[in-house]
N, C-alpha and C positions, 0 to 999 in steps of 0.2 A: 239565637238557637233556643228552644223551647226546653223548659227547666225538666228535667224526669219527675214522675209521681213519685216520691218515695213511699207513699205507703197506698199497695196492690193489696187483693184480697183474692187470698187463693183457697181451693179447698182444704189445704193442709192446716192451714190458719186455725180451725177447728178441728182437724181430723187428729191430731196429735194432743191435744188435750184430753178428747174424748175419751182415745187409748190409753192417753195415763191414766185416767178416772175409774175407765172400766177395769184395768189393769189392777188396779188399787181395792175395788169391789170386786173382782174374781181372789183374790188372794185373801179375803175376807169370807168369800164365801167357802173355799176351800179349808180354811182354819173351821169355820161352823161344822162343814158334809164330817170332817173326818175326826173333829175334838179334840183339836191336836195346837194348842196355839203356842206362838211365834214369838211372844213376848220375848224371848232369853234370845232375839238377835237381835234388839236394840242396841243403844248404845250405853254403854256401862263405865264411866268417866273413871278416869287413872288406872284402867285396868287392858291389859294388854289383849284379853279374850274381847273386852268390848268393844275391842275398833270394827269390826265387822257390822256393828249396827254403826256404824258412817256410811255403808253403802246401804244393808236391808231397811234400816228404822224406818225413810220416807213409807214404807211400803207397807207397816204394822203398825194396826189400831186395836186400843183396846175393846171395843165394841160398838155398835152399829150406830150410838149416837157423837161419838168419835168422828167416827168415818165421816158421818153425815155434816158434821157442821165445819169438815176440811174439803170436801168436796166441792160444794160452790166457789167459796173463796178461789179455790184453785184451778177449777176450771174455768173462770172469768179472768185472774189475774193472767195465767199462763195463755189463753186467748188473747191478751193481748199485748203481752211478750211477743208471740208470734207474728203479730196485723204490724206492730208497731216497731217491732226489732227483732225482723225475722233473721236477719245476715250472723247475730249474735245468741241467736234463740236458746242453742242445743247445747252453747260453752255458760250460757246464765245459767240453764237447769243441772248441766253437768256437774261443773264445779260448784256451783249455790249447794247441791246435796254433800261434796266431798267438804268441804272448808265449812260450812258451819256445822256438819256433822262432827266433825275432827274439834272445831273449838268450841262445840258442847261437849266434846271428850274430855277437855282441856280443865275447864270452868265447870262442870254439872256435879250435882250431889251424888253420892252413890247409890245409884237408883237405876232402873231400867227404864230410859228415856227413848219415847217411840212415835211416828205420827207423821203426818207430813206437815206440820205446823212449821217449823224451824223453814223448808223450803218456800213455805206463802210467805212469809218475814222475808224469806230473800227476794221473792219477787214485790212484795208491795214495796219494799225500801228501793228495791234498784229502779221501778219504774216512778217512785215521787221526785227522787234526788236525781234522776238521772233526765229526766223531764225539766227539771227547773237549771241540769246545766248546761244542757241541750239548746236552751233559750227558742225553741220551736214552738211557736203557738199553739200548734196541735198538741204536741209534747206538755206542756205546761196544763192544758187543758185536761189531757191525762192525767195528771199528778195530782191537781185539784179535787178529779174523780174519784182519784184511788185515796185522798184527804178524808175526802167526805164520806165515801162507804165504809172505810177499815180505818180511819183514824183512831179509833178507842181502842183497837188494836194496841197500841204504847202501851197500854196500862198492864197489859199481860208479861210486858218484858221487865218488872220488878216482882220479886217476891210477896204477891197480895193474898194468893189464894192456894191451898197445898193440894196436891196432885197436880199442878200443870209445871212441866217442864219451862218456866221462865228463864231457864240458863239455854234452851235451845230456840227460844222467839229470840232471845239476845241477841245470839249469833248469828240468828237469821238477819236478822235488821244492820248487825255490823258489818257482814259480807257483802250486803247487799248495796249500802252505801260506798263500801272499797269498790264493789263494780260498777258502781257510778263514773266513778274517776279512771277505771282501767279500761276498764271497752271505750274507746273516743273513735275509734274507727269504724266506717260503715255504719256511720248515724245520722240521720236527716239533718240538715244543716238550715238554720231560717234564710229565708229567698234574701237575696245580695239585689239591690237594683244597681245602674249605671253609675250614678253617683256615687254611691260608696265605694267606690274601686278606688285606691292610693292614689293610681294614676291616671285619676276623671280628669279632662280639660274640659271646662266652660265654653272655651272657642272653638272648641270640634264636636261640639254639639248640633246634632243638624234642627234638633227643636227649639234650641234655644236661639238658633240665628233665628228665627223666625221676627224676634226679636229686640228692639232698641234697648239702651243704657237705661230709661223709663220703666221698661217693662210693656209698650206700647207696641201694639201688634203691628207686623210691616208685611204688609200684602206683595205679594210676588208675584206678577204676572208674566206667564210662558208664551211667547209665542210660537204656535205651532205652524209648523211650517209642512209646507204641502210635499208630499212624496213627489221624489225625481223619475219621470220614467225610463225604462230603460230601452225605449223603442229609439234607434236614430232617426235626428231630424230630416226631413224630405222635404224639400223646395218644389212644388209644383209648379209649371209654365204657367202665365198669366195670357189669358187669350182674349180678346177683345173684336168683337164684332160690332159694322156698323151697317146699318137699315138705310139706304134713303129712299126717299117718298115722291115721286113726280109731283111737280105743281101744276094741273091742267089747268088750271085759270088764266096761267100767263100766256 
């Protein structure tokens, strides 16, 4: 039976990112038209007013170079959330916004914490770790990728530089490593051949009879046997005529 693709590429693959993006850029541009900004719905740690920026903060930047340098990260990572683990796509982004929202609640300075940073942490962390336990080739190669372009990403989740929410990359990266270990279902699985089945038998191999104990190939020849017709036999009369010849001589 021929193994399924697991990973299809549909238009939604992109169409959903797009929309958070755009999503993210109209509620930016709406804070600009009307001068009215958003900041006070972050998230605001040990304070009972602040949990509401666990669902708004993804969605409040403080300014357009803000915005600009969460934007790629997220619409590349989140694209391929979707190509790569579409079945679990919408419970990564849902709960990656509520739980690390919630434990930069927990852990964050008292400060208005905003952005969708915290959520690319949960996606670059769930798709390096979750790639390398996946053990899928394609998977692993992903993770490599997401290595090699955000790796120095890390360095943001310690307190090096004031003004960046370090306590909400944290979170993002630790959520995202828990979803490594908790979504195991509906995850491309690396190709299994014959042999590795528990219950491979050698002698019921129809390749391997081919065959000897050496390793020495054993030619098999079929003899093909001619189709039976199905017309009944008919014995026809044998008839025999004889000619004889005058001898005028005699």
């Amino acid at each position: 039976m021929k193994q399924q693709e697991p990973f299809k590429f549909t238009i939604d693959v992109i169409i959903y990112p797009i929309a958070f993006v755009m999503l993210l850029w109209l509620i930016f541009a709406l804070e600009l038209r009307f001068g009215y900004p958003l900041n006070f719905l972050g998230i605001y740690p040990q304070k009972l007013s602040g949990l509401i920026g666990v669902i708004c903060s993804p969605f409040i930047h403080s300014g357009i170079s803000h915005l600009w340098h969460n934007t790629i990260p997220l619409f590349v990572l989140s694209t391929a959330l979707f190509y790569f683990y579409k079945p679990i796509a919408f419970n990564v982004l849902l709960y990656g916004i509520l739980l690390s929202g919630f434990l930069t609640w927990c852990i964050g300075r008292p400060s208005y914490h905003i952005g969708a940073s915290g959520l690319i942490y949960v996606l670059a962390s769930f798709i390096f770790f979750k790639g390398v336990f996946a053990k899928h080739y394609r998977l692993i190669a992903l993770s490599l990728l997401v290595a090699f372009l955000y790796g120095s990403m890390i360095w943001n989740t310690i307190p090096l530089e004031e003004g960046i929410s370090w306590e909400g990359h944290l979170s993002g990266l630790i959520v995202g490593l828990l979803f490594a270990f908790v979504f195991r279902k509906q995850i491309a699985k690396p190709k299994r051949y014959v042999w590795e089945d528990p219950n491979y038998n050698e002698e019921e191999d129809e390749f391997l009879q081919h065959f000897d104990e050496n390793g020495n190939f054993i030619e098999t020849v079929v003899e093909e046997e001619l189709p039976e017709s199905n017309l009944p036999e008919v014995t026809l009369p044998v008839t025999i005529t004889y000619t004889f010849k005058e001898n005028k001589e005699l």
